[in-house]
C-alpha positions as CSV (number, residue, x, y, z in Angstrom):
1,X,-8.8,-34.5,-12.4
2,X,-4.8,-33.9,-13.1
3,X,-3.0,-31.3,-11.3
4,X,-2.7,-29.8,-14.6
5,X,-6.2,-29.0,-14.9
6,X,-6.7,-27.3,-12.1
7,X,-4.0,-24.0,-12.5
8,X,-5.2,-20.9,-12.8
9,X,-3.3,-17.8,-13.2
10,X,-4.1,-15.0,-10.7
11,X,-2.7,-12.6,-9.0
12,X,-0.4,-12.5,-6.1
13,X,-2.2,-11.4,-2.3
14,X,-0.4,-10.7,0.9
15,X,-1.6,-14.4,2.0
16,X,0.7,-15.8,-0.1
17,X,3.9,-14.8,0.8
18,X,5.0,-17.5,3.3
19,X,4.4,-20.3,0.9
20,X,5.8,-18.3,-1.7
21,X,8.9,-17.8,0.0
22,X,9.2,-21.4,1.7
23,X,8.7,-23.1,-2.3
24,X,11.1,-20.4,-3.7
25,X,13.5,-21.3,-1.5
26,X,15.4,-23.6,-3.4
27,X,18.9,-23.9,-5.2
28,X,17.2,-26.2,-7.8
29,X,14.7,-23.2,-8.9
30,X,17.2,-20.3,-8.4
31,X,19.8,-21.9,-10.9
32,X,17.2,-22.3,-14.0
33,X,15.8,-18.2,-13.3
34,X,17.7,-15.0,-13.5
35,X,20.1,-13.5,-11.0
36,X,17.5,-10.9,-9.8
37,X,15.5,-14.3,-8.5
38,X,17.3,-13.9,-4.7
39,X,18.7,-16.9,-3.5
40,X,18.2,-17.4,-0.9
41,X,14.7,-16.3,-1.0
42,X,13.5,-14.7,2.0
43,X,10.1,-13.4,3.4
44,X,10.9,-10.1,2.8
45,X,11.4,-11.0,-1.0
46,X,8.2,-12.3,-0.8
47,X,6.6,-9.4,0.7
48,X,8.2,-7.6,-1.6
49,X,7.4,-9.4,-4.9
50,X,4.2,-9.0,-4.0
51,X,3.7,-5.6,-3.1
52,X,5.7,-5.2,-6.6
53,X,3.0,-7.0,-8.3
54,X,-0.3,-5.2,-6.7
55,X,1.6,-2.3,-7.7
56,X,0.5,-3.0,-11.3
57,X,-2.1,-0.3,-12.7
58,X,-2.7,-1.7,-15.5
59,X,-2.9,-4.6,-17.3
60,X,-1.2,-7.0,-14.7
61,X,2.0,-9.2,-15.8
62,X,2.7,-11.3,-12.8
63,X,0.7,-14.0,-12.2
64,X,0.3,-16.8,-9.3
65,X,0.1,-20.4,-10.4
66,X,-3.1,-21.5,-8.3
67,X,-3.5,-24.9,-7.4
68,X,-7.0,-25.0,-4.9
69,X,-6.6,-21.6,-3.9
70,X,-2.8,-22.5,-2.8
71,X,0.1,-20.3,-4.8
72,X,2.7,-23.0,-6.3
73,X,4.2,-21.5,-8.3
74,X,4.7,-17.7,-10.7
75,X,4.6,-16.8,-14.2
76,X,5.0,-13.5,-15.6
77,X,6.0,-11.4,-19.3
78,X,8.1,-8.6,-19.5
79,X,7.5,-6.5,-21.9
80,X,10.3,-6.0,-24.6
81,X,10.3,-1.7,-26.1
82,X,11.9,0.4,-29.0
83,X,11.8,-1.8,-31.7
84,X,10.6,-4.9,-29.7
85,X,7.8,-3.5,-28.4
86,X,5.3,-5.7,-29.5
87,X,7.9,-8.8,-28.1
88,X,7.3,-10.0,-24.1
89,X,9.5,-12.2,-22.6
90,X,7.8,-15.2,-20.9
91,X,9.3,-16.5,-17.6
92,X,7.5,-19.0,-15.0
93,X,8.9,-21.3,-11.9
94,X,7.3,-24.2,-9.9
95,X,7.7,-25.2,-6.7
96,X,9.4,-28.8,-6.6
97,X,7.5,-30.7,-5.1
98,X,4.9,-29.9,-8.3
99,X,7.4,-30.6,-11.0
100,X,6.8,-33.3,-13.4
101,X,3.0,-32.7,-13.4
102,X,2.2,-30.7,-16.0
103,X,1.9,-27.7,-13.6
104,X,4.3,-25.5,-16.3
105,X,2.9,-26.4,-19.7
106,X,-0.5,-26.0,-18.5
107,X,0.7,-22.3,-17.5
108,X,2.7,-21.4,-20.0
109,X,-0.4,-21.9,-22.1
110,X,-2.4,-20.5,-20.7
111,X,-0.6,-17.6,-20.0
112,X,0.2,-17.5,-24.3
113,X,-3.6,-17.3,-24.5
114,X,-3.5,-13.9,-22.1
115,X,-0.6,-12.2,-23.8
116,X,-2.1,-12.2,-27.3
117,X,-5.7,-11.7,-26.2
118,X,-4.8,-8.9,-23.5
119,X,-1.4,-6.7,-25.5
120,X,-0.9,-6.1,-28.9
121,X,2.1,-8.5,-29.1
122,X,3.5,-10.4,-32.4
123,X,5.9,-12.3,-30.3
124,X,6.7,-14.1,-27.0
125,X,10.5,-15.5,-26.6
126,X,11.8,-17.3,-23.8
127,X,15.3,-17.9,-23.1
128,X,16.4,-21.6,-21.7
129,X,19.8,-22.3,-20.0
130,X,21.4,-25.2,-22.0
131,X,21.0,-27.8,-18.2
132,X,17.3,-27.3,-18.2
133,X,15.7,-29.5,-20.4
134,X,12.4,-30.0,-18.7
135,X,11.8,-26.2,-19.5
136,X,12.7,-26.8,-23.1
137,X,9.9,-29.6,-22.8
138,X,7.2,-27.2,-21.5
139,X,7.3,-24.2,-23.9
140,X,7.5,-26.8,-26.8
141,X,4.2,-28.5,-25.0
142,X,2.8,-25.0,-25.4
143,X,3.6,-24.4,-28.8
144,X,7.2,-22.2,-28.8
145,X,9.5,-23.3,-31.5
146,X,13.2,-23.2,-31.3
147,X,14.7,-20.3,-32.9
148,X,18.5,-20.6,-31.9
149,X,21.0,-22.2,-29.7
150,X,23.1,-18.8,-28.2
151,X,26.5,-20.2,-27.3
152,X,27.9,-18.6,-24.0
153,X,24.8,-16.3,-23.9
154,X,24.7,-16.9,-20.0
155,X,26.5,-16.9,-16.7
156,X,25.3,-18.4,-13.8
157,X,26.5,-19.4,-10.5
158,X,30.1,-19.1,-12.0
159,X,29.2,-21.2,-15.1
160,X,29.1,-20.2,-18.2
161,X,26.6,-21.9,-20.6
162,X,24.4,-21.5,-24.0
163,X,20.9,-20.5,-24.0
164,X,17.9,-21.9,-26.4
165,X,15.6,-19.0,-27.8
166,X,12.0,-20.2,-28.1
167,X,9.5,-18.0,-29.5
168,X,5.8,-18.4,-30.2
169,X,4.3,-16.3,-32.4
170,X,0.7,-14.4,-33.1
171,X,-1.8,-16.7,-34.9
């Protein structure tokens, strides 16, 4: 059986935290996420993160990418409000050493599949900086379409660079 199929989404535990800080340790991962992703990533962030997470009352968000009971990864929504309330934001990471796999696609499916079935969403967008193809690659795996290329829509590490909006919409 692939890699692939054996993810599961679930959520984040205490036990966790030293892998999850050793794997998201890493330039490489840091400059494809958002600046509140620390770099470096630390123990504490871990600890953190996941006391953040088991904070969640009610319908969790943040998920663990599972691979035989071993967290390799995360993949989480945010949920958009006002008038985008019924729009999440879908962001995910894998550790390294599980890229190329199909680790991500199989995620980001599979978390699609939770976000429609579990919140009364119409929308999930993700934003991809322009140097990260292989992300472009897994949310069109999973069904996102491109919606627009946003020219100098980000900064990061000192660079300046265009973002692709993919969006998968509500059967």
């Amino acid at each position: 059986m692939k890699l692939a199929e054996r993810i599961k989404l679930r959520r984040w535990a205490p036990g966790d935290a030293e892998g999850l800080a050793r794997l998201a340790n890493n330039r490489k991962i840091w400059l494809n996420l958002r600046d509140r992703f620390p770099h470096p990533y630390t123990r504490a962030d871990a600890d953190g993160w996941i006391a953040h997470c088991e904070a969640e009352t009610v319908k969790p968000t943040q998920f663990a990418i599972d691979i035989d009971g071993t967290a390799i990864g995360g993949i989480g929504l945010e949920m958009k409000g006002d008038l985008h309330r019924l729009t999440a934001e879908i962001g995910y990471w894998v550790g390294e050493p599980y890229w190329g796999a199909g680790i991500a696609s199989a995620a980001v499916a599979e978390m699609t599949r939770y976000a429609f079935c579990e919140f009364p969403l119409e929308r999930l967008q993700a934003v991809v900086f322009e140097w990260n193809p292989a992300s472009r690659r897994v949310l069109e795996k999973a069904g996102y379409v491109l919606e627009a290329r946003l020219a100098r829509f980000i900064v990061k590490d000192g660079r300046i660079g265009d973002g692709f909006l993919y969006a998968r919409l509500r059967d």
